[in-house]
C-alpha positions as CSV (number, residue, x, y, z in Angstrom):
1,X,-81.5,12.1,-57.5
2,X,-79.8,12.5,-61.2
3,X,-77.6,9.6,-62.3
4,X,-74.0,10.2,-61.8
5,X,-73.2,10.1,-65.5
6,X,-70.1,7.1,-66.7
7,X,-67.0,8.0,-67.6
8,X,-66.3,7.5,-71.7
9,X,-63.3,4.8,-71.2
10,X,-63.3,5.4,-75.0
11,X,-62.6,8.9,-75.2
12,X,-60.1,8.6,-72.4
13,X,-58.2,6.1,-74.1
14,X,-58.4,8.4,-77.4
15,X,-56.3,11.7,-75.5
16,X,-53.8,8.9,-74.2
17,X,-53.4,8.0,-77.2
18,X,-53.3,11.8,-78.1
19,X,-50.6,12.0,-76.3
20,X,-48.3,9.3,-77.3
21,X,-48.5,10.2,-80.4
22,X,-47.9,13.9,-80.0
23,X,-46.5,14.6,-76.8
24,X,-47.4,18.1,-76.2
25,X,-45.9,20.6,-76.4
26,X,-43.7,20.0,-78.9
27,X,-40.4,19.8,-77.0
28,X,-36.6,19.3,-78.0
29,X,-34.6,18.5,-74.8
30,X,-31.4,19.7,-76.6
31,X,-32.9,23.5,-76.5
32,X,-32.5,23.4,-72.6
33,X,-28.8,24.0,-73.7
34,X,-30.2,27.5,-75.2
35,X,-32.9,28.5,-73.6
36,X,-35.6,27.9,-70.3
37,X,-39.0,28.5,-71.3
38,X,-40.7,30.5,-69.0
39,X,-44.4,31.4,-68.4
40,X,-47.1,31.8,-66.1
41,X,-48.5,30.5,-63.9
42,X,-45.3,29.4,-61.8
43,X,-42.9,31.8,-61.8
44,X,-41.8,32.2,-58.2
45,X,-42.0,35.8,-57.7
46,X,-46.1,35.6,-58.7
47,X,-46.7,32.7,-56.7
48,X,-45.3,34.0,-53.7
49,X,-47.3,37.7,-54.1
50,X,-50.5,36.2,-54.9
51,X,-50.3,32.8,-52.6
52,X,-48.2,33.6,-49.7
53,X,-48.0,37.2,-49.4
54,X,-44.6,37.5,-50.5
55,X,-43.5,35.8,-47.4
56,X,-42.4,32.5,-48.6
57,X,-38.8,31.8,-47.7
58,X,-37.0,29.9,-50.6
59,X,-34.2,28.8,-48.0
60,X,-36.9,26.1,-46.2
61,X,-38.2,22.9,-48.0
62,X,-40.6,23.7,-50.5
63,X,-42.8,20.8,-52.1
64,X,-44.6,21.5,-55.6
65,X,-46.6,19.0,-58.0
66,X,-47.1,19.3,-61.4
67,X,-50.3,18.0,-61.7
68,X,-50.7,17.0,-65.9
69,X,-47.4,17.9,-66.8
70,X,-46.5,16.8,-70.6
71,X,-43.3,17.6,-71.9
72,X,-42.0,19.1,-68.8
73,X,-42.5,23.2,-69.8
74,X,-43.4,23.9,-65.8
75,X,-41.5,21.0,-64.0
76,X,-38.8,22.2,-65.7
77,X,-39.3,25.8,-65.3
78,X,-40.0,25.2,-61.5
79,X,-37.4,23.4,-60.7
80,X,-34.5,25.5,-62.4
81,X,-35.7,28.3,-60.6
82,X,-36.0,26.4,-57.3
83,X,-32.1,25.3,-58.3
84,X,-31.0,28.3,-59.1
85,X,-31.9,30.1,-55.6
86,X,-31.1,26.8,-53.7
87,X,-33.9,26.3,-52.5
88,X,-34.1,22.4,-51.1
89,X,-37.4,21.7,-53.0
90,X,-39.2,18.7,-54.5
91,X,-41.0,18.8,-58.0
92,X,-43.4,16.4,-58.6
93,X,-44.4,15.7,-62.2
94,X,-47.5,13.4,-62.7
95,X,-48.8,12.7,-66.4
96,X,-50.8,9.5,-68.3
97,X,-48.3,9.8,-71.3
98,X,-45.5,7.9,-71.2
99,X,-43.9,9.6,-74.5
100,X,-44.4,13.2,-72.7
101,X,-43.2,11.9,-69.3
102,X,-40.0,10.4,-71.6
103,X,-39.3,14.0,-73.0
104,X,-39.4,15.6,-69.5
105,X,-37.4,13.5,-68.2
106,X,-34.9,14.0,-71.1
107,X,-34.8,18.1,-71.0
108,X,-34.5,17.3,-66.8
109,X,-31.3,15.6,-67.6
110,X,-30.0,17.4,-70.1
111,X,-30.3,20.9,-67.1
112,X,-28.5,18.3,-64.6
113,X,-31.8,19.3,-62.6
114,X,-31.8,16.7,-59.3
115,X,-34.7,17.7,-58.0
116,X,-37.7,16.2,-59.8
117,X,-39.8,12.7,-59.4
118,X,-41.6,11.1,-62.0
119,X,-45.4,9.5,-61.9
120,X,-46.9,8.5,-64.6
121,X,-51.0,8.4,-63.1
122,X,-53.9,10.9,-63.2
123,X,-54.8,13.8,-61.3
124,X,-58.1,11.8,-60.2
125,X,-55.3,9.2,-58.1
126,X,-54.1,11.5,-56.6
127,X,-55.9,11.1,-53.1
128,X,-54.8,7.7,-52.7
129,X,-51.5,8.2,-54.3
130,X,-49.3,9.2,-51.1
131,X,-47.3,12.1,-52.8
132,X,-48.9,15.0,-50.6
133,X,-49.2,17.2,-49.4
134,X,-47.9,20.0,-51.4
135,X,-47.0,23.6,-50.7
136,X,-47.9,24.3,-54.6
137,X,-49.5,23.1,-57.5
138,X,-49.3,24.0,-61.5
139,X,-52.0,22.6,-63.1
140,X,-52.2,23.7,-66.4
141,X,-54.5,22.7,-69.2
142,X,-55.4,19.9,-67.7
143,X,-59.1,20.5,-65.9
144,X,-60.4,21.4,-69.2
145,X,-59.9,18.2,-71.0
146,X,-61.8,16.0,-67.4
147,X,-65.2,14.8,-68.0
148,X,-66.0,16.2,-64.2
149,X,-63.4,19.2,-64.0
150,X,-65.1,19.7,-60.7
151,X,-63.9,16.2,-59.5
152,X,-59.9,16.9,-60.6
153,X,-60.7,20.0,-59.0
154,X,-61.3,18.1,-55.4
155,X,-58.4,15.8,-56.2
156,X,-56.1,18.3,-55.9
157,X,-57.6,19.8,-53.1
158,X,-56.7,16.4,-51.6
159,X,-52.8,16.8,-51.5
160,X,-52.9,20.9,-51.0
161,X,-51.4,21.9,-47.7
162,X,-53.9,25.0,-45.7
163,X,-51.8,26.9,-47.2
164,X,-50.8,26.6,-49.6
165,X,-52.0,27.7,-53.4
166,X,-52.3,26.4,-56.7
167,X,-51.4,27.8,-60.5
168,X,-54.1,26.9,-63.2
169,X,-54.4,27.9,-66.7
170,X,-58.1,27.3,-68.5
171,X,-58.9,27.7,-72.0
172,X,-60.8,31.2,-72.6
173,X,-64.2,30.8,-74.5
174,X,-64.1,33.8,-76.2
175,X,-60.5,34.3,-77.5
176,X,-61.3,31.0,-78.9
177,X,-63.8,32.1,-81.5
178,X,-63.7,29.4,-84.4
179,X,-61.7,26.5,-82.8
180,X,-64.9,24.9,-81.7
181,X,-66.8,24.7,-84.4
182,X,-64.0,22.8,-86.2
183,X,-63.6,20.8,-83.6
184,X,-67.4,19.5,-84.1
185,X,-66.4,19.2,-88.3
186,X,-63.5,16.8,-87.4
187,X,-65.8,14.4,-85.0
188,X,-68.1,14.5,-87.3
189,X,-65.6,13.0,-90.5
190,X,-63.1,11.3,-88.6
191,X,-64.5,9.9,-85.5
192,X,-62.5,6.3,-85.6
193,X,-59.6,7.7,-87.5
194,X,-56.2,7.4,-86.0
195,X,-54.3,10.5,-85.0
196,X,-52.0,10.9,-88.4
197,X,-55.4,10.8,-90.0
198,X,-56.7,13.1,-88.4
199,X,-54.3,15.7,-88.9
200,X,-54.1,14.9,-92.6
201,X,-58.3,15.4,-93.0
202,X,-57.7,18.7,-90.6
203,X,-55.4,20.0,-93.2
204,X,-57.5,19.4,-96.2
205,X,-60.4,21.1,-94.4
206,X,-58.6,24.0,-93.5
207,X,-57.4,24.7,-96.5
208,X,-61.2,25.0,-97.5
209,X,-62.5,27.0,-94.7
210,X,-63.9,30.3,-96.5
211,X,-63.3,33.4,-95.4
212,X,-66.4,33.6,-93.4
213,X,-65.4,31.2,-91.1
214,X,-65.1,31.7,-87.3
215,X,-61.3,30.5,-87.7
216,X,-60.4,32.2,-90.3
217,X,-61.9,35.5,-88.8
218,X,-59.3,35.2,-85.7
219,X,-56.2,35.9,-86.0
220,X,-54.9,35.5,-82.3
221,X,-55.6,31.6,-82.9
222,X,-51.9,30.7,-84.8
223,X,-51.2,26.9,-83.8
224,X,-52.5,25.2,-86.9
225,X,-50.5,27.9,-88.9
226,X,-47.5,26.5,-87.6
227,X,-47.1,23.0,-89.5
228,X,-46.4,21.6,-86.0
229,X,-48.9,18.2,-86.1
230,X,-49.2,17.9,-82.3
231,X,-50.2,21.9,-81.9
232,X,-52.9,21.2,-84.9
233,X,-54.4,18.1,-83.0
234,X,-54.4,19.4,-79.8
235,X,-56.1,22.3,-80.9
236,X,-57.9,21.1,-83.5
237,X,-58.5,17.6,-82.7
238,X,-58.5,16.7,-79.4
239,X,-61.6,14.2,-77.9
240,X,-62.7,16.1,-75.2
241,X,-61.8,19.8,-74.5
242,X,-63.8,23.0,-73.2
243,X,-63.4,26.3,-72.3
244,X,-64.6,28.9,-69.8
245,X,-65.6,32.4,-69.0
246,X,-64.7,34.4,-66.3
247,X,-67.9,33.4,-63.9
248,X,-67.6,30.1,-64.6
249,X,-64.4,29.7,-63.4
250,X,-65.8,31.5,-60.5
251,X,-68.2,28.9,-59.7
252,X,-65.9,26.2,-60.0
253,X,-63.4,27.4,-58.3
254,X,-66.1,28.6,-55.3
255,X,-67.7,25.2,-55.2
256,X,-64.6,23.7,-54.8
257,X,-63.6,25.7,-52.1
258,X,-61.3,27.8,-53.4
259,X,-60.5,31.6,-54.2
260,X,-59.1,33.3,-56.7
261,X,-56.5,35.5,-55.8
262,X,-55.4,37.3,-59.6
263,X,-55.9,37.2,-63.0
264,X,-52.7,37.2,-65.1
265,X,-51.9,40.1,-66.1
266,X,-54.3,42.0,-63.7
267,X,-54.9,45.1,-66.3
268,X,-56.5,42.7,-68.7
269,X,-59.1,42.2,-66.2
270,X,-59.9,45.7,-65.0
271,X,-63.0,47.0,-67.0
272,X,-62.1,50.5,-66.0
273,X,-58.7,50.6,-68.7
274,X,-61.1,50.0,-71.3
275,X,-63.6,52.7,-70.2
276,X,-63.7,56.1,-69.9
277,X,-67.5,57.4,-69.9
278,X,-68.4,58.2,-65.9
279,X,-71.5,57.2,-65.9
280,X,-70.4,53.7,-66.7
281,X,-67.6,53.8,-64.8
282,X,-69.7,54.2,-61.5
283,X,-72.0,51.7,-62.6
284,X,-68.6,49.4,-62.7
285,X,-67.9,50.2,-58.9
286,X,-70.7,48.5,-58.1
287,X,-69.9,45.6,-59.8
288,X,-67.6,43.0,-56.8
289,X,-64.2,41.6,-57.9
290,X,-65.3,38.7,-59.6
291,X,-68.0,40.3,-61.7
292,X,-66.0,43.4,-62.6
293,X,-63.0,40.3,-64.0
294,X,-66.0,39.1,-65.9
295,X,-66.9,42.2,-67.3
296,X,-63.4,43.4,-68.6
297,X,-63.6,39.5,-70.5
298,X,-66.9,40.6,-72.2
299,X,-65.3,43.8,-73.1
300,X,-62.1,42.7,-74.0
301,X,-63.3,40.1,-76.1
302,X,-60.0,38.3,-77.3
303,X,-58.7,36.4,-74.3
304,X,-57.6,33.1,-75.1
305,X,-56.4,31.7,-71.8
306,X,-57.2,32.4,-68.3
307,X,-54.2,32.3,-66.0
308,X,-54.8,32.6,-62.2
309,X,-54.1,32.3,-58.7
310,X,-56.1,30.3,-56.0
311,X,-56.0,29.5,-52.5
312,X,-58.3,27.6,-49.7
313,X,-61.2,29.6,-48.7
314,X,-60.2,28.8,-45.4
315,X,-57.1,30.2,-45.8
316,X,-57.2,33.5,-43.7
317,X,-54.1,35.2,-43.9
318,X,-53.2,37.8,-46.3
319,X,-52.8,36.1,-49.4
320,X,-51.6,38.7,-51.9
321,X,-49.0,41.5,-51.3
322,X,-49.5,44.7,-50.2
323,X,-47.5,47.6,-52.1
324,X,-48.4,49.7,-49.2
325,X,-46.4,47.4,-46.8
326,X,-43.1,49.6,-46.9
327,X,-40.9,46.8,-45.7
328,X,-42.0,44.6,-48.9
329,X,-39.0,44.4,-51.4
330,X,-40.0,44.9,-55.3
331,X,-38.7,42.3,-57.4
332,X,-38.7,42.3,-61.2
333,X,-39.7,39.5,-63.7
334,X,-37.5,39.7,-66.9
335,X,-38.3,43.8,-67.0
336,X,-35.4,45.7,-68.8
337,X,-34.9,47.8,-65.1
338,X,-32.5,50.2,-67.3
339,X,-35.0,50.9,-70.1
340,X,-37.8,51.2,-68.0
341,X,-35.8,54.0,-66.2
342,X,-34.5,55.8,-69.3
343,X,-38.5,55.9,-70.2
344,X,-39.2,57.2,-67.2
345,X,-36.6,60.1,-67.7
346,X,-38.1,60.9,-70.8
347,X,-41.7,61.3,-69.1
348,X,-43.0,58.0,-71.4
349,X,-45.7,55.7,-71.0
350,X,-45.1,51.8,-69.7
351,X,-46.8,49.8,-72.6
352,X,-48.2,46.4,-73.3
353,X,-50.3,44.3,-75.7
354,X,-52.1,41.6,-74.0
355,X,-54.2,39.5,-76.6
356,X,-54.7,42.0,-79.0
357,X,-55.3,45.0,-76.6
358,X,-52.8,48.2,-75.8
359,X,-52.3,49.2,-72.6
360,X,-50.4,52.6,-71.5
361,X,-49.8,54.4,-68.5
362,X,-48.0,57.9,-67.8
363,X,-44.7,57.1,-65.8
364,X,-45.0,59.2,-62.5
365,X,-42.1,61.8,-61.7
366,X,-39.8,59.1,-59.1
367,X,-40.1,56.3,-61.6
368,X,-36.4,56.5,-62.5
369,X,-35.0,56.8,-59.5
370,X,-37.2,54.5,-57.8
371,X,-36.5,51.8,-60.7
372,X,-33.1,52.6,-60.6
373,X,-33.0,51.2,-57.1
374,X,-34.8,47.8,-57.1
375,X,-32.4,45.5,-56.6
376,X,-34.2,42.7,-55.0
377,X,-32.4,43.8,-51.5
378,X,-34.0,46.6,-50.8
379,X,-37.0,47.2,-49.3
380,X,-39.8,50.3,-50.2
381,X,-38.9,52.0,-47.5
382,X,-35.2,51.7,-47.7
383,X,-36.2,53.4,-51.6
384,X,-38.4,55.9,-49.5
385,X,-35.6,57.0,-46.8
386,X,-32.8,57.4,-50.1
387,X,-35.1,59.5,-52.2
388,X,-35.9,61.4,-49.1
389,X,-32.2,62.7,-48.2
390,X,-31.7,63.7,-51.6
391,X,-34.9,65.7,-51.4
392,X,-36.2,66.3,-47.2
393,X,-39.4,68.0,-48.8
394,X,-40.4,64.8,-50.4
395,X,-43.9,63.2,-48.0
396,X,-44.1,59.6,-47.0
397,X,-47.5,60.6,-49.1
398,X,-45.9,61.9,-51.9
399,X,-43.9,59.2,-52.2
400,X,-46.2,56.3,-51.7
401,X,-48.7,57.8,-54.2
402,X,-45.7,57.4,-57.0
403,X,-44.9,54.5,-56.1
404,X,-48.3,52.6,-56.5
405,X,-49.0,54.5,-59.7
406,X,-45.7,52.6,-60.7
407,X,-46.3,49.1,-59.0
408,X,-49.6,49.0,-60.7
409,X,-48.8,49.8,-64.1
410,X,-45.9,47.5,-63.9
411,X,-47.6,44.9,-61.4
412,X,-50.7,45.0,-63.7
413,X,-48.6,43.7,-66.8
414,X,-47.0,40.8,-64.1
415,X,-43.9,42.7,-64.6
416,X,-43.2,43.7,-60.6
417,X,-43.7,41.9,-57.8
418,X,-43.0,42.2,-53.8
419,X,-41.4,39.8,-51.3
420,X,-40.9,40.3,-48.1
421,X,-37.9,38.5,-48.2
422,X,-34.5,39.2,-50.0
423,X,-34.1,37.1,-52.8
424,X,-31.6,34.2,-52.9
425,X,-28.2,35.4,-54.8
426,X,-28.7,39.2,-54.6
């Protein structure tokens, strides 16, 4: 039997010490009064398509940790939203650093936001903590800095409810070209530094990278451009980070009994946008889900960060919604629904740029007036039934064929969503 390897107490005291230092991100809690920041995972709309079938009702108590939560970006995030549809929820916020714990708390007060707890403990405690169990967890950036991501994995499998899902974000190996090997430099020159140090000897070595270097070659990779020290360190600097492909997070995810429900943004992950020769294209049918998401990272080449979805392996329901359910209601995430429709009336293409690649697809022939009646209230076929009196020869067919071309441009950029539910305030 192999030796269950020790834990470095040294390199964990290093990233709390990290961390005090340079809470990350770098946060101002006087900004709340300007703007929320906003991101994936955790926007409510995308967790409840791609954990609970858009059936989650906002109304009934809704209980979400934070698992790793820094400054507060997704605390913060979660709870306003949770606020702002009055929704009786309870955010839980867990982090080692008391200086990031000290700014989320601030930005919390400065929003008036009543609805979040404060722990200052690991992910690993969390099975003998008490605070499950939870109908959601974020849990961003955090797995890839464990020693035994498998084991914070398992811990937060501990306070999940059945069914409920969780939000990760994991660094992406190959949209990190160059980070790595400067990583190694800095261990190798400053290993018992201390953090301003460090950030001092990373900007003299930067500024003598040659051109050649991995670093210098990618120009997606911006935080040590920005003069910010704790984006430089944690990027640069930090003890222990990794990062994964697509089948690794497969494996980790399977082994610790979970699923993985989306990618984010799902046309990112779809070899088939990037090609068009047939004879490749039916060898990628053959390809399942998983290996087809692993493929599009190979081609793709630049992703940087691998946003998804998961729920229990046990859980049997229907996790992710169905555009084909006509009594689903589209919902928007911060889409222009006005431009969007005057595009569509001009027979344009939806476009996005998703780490470094362009994306287009045709608006179908509805897409105005289909757009032009989302309203978070009404249901597809309540759309269906109004674009059929104004034209009787329009097909439930017809109709439905439009309007998936639409929900899966505009789903694949995580711009629509469905609930099955009306949304709070509408």
């Amino acid at each position: 039997m192999a030796r269950k390897k020790r834990a470095d107490p040294q390199i964990k005291d290093k990233i709390r010490e990290q961390y005090e230092v340079y809470p990350y991100p770098p946060r101002d809690p006087r900004d709340e009064a300007k703007r929320l920041h906003e991101g994936s995972p955790s926007h409510l709309f995308e967790l409840n398509h791609y954990i609970f079938g858009g059936r989650r009702d906002f109304s009934k108590p809704f209980k979400v940790l934070v698992a790793g939560g820094g400054t507060g970006d997704a605390a913060v995030f979660l709870a306003q939203q949770l606020a702002d549809v009055g929704c009786p929820a309870e955010v839980v916020y867990i982090d080692l650093s008391d200086a990031s714990r000290k700014t989320a708390e601030a930005r919390v007060r400065v929003r008036k936001l009543t609805n979040v707890i404060f722990h200052q403990l690991s992910i690993l405690d969390l099975p003998d903590s008490g605070l499950g169990p939870f109908d959601y967890i974020d849990c961003c950036g955090v797995l890839h800095h464990l020693e035994d991501p498998a084991a914070g994995l398992q811990a937060l499998a501990s306070v999940l409810t059945e069914d409920g899902g969780i939000g990760f974000m994991l660094y992406g190996e190959l949209g990190r070209s160059g980070v790595y090997p400067v990583q190694d430099m800095m261990h190798m020159i400053t290993p018992d530094d201390s953090p301003p140090e460090k950030v001092t000897m990373a900007r003299r070595l930067l500024a003598q990278l040659p051109p050649s270097n991995l670093l210098n070659r990618n120009p997606r990779i911006q935080d040590h451009l920005e003069g910010d020290d704790a984006k430089l360190f944690d990027l640069l600097l930090h003890s222990r980070d990794r990062a994964y492909k697509v089948s690794e997070i497969g494996a980790l995810m399977g082994g610790g009994g979970f699923r993985i429900t989306t990618f984010i943004s799902p046309v990112v992950y779809d070899p088939t946008l990037y090609i068009n020769d047939p004879a490749l294209r039916a060898r990628l049918k053959e390809l399942d889900w998983i290996e087809a998401c692993a493929f599009a990272e190979l081609l793709c080449g630049t992703i940087s960060k691998h946003i998804f979805y998961v729920t229990r392996q046990s859980n049997d329901t229907d996790c992710v919604a169905d555009p084909r359910d006509v009594s689903a209601i589209p919902v928007f995430r911060n889409a222009d629904v006005a431009a969007l429709a005057e595009k569509a009336k001009a027979k344009g293409t939806y476009t996005a740029t998703i780490y470094g690649m362009k994306f287009a697809f045709p608006s179908p022939p509805l897409a105005a007036a289909i757009l032009t009646r989302i309203d978070g209230v009404r249901t597809i076929a309540d759309i269906r039934a109004e674009l059929q009196k104004i034209n009787p020869q329009l097909s439930d067919v017809a109709f439905q064929n439009q309007f998936l071309a639409l929900y899966g441009a505009l789903n694949g950029m995580s711009n629509m969503f469905l609930s099955l539910r009306p949304i709070p305030g509408k």
